[in-house]
C-alpha positions as CSV (number, residue, x, y, z in Angstrom):
1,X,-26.6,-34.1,80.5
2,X,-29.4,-36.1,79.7
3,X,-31.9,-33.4,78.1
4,X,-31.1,-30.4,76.5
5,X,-33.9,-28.5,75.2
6,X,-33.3,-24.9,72.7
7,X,-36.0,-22.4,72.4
8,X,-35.8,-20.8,69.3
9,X,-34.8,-22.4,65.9
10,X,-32.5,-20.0,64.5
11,X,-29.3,-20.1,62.5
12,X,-27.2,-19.9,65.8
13,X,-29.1,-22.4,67.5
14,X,-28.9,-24.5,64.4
15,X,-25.1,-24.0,64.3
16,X,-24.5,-25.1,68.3
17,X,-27.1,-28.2,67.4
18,X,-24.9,-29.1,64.4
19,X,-21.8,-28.7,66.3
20,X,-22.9,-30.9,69.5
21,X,-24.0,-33.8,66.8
22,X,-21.0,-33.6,65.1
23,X,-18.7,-33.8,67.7
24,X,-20.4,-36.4,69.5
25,X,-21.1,-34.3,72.6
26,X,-24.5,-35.6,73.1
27,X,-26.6,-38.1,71.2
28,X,-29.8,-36.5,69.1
29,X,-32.2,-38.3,70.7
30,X,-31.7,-36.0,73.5
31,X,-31.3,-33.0,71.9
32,X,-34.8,-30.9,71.7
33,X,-36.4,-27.9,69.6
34,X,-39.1,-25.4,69.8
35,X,-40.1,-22.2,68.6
36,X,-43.2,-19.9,68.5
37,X,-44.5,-21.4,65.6
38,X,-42.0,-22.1,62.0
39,X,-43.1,-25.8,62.6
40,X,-41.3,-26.1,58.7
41,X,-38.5,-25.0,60.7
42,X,-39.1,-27.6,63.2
43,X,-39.5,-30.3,61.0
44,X,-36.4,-29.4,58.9
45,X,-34.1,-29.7,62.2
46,X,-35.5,-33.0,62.9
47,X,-35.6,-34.4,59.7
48,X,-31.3,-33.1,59.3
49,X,-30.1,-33.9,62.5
50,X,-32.5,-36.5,63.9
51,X,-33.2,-34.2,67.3
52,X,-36.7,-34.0,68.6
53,X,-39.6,-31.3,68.5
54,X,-40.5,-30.2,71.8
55,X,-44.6,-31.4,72.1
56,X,-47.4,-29.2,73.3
57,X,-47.6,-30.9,77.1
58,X,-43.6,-29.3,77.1
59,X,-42.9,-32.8,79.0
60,X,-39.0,-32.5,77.8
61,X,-38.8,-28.8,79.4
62,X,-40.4,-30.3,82.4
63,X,-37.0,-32.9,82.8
64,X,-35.0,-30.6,81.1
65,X,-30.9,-30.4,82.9
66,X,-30.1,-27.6,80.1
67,X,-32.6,-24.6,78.7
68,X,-30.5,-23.0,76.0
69,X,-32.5,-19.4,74.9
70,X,-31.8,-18.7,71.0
71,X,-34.7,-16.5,70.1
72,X,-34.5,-13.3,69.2
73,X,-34.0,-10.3,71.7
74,X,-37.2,-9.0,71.3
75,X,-38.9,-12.4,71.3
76,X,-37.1,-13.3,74.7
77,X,-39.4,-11.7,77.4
78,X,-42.0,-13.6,76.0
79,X,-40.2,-16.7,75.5
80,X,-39.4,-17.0,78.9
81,X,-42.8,-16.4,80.3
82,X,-44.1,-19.4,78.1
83,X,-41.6,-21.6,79.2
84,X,-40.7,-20.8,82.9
85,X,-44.0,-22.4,84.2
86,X,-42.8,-26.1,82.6
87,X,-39.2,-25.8,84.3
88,X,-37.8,-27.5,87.4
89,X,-35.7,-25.7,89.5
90,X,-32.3,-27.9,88.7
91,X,-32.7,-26.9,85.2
92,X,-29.7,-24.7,84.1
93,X,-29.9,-22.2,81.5
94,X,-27.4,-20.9,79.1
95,X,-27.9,-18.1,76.5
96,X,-26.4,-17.1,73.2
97,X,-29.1,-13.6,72.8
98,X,-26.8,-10.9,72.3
99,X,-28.0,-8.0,74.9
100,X,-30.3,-10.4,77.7
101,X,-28.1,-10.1,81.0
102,X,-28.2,-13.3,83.3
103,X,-29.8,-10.5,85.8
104,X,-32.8,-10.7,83.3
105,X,-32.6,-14.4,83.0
106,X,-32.9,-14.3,86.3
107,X,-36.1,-12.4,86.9
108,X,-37.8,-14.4,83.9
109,X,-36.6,-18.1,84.8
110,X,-35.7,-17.6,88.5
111,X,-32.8,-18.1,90.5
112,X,-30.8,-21.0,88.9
113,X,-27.3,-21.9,87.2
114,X,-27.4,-19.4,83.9
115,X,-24.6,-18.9,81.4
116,X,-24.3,-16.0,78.4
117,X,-22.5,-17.1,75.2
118,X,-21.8,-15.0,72.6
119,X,-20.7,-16.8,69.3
120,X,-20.1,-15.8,65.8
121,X,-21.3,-17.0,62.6
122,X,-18.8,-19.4,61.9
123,X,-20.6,-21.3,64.7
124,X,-22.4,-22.7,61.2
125,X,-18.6,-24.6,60.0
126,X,-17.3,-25.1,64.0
127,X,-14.6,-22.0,63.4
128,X,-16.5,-19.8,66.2
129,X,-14.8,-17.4,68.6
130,X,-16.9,-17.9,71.7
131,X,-17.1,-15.6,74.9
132,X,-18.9,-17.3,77.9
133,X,-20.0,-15.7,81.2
134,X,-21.3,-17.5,84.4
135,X,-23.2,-16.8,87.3
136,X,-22.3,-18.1,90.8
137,X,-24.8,-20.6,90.9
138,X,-22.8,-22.9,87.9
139,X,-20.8,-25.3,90.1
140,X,-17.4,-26.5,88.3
141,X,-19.2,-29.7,86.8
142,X,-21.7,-27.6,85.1
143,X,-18.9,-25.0,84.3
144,X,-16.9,-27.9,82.4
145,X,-20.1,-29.5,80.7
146,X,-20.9,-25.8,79.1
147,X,-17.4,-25.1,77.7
148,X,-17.5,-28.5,76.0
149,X,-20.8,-27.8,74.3
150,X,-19.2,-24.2,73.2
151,X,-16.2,-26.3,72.0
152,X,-18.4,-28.0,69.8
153,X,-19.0,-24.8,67.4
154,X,-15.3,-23.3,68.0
155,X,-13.2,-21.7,70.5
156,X,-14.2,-20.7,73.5
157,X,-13.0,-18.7,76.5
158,X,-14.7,-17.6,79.5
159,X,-15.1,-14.1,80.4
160,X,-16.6,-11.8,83.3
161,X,-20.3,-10.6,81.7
162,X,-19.8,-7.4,81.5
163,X,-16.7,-7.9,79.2
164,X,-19.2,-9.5,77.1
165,X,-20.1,-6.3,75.3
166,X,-16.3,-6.1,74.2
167,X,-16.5,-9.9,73.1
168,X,-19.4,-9.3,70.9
169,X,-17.6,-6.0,69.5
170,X,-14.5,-7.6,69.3
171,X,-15.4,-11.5,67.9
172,X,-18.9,-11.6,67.5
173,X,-19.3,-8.7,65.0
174,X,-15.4,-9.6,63.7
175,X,-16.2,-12.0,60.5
176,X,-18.1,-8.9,59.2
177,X,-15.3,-6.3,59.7
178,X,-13.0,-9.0,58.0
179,X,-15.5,-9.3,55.1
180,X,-15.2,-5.9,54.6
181,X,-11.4,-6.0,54.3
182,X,-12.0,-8.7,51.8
183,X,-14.5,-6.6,49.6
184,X,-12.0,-3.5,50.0
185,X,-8.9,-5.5,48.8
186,X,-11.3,-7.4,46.1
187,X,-11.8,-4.0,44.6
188,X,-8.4,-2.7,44.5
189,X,-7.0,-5.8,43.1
190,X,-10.0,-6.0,40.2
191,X,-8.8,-2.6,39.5
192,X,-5.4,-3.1,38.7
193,X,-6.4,-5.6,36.5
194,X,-6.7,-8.8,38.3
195,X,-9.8,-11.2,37.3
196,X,-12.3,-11.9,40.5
197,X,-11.5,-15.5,40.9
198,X,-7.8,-14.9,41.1
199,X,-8.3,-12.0,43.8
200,X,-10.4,-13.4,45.9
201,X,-8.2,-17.0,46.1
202,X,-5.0,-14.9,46.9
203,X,-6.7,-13.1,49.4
204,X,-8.2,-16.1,50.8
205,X,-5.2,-17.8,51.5
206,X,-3.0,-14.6,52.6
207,X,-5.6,-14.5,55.4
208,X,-4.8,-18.3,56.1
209,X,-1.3,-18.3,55.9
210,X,-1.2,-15.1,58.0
211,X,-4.0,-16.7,60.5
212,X,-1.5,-19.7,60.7
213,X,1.5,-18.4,61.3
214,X,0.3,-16.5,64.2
215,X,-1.2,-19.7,65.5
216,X,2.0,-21.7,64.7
217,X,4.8,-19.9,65.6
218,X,2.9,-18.1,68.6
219,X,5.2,-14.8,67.3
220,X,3.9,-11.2,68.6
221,X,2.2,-10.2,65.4
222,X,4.4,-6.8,65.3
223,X,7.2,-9.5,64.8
224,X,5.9,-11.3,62.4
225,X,5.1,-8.4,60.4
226,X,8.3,-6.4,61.2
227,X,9.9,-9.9,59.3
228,X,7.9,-9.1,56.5
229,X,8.8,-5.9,56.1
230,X,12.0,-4.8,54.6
231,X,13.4,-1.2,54.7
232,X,11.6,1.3,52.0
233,X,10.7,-1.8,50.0
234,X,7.0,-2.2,49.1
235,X,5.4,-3.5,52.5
236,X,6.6,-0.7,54.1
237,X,5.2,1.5,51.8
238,X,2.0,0.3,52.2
239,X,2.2,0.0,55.7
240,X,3.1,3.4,55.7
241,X,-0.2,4.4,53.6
242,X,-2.1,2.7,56.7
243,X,-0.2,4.6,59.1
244,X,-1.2,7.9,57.4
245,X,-4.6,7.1,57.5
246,X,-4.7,6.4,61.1
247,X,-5.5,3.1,60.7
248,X,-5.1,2.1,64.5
249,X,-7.7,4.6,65.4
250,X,-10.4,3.6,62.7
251,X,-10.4,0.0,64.3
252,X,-10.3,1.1,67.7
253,X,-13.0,3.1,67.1
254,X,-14.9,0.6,65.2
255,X,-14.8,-1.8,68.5
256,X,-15.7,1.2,70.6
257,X,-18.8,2.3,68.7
258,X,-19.5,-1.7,68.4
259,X,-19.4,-2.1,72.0
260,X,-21.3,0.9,73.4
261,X,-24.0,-0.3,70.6
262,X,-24.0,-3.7,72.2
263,X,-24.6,-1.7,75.6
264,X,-27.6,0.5,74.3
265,X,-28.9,-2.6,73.1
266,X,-28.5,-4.4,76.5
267,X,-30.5,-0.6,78.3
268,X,-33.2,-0.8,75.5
269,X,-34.3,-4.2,76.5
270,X,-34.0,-3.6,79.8
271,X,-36.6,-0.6,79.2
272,X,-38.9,-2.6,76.7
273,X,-39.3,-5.1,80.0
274,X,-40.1,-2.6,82.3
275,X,-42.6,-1.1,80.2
């Protein structure tokens, strides 16, 4: 790819723009920005990463191979009535808005290769779980050159779009749910008496090791944690604690209400375009 152009100057598009420099994907001189108007913003991008701001004539939209959309949802409709006069008709389009179908895509930018992406916020340190979606237009050239720009901020694995809403329940709202965990087992350890600092390190690195060993030793995690757990010792106690308090079901009904969410929020822009 020779041009790659992001509208919208966010944290997540700041995070794939990191990630691609990085890595060496693409050189900065062909990377560009714009936005509706935080020309600080702007600035700030070009000044860290050495990319370019996109100028008023829109002359790098105009020879543009990739159009990545990273505005908000509610800024999109807009977004894409600014820019889709300035596009040519090879230009592909991939976009990491949480809630914009590539059928709406579609009707703003035309008929052309579009991808969805939905990372997570460790996009910002390359750690992000990534769910991508296609449409038929994206030959398997195009197909390749996406996944390796996603595998610039993390993992990624490609998915039909309407699994997408479980993806963004599932791995795009996920550090949150784990922060949680952390604040929960923060407070319980403070109360019996350990000091912050030494909480939050052990918990830190029981989430490593645990994150590595299921990596490494590619074990089912119910084996791994049935080889934690001895018989009436103090694992299976507290596993036992989580078992009583239905556990299973509070985080299957945590993706559930996470994912109908992420469909309402898909309807509700649908809606505010049509009106």
């Amino acid at each position: 790819m020779q041009t790659i152009v992001f509208v919208g100057a966010g944290s997540m598009a700041e995070a794939i723009i990191a990630g691609m420099v990085k890595k060496a994907v693409i050189h900065p001189k062909k990377l560009f920005v714009m936005n509706k108007g935080d020309d600080k913003r702007l600035f700030s991008l070009q000044q860290k990463y050495g990319i370019s701001i996109v100028c008023e004539q829109r002359d790098a939209l105009k020879k543009a191979d990739l159009v990545v959309l990273a505005t908000k949802p509610q800024d999109i409709h807009q977004a894409m009535l600014d820019i889709s006069p300035f596009l040519n008709r090879s230009s592909a389009v991939l976009s990491v808005i949480a809630g914009i179908s590539i059928k709406t895509i579609a009707k703003g930018l035309g008929a052309r290769p579009i991808a969805r992406a939905m990372p997570n916020t460790s996009a910002t340190i390359g750690k992000s779980a990534t769910g991508i979606a296609f449409n038929h237009t994206v030959d398997a050239i195009l197909e390749t050159q996406l996944l390796t720009l996603m595998n610039a901020i993390g993992l990624v694995q490609q998915v039909d779009e309407p699994d997408l809403h479980t993806v963004t329940a599932l791995s795009g709202s996920g550090p949150a749910y784990v922060y949680y965990l952390v604040e929960a087992f923060e407070e319980v350890a403070i109360q019996k008496g350990l000091s912050p600092d030494i909480a939050r390190s052990l918990i830190i690195q029981t989430l490593e090791g645990a994150t590595a060993m299921l990596k490494e030793t590619r074990e089912e995690p119910a084996i791994l944690r049935e080889n934690v757990t001895s018989p009436n010792g103090t694992t299976a106690a507290g596993l036992q604690a989580l078992a009583d308090g239905d556990f299973k079901k509070i985080i299957a009904n945590c993706i559930e209400k996470a994912s109908e969410r992420s469909e309402e929020l898909a309807l509700a822009t649908c809606k505010m375009k049509q009106s």
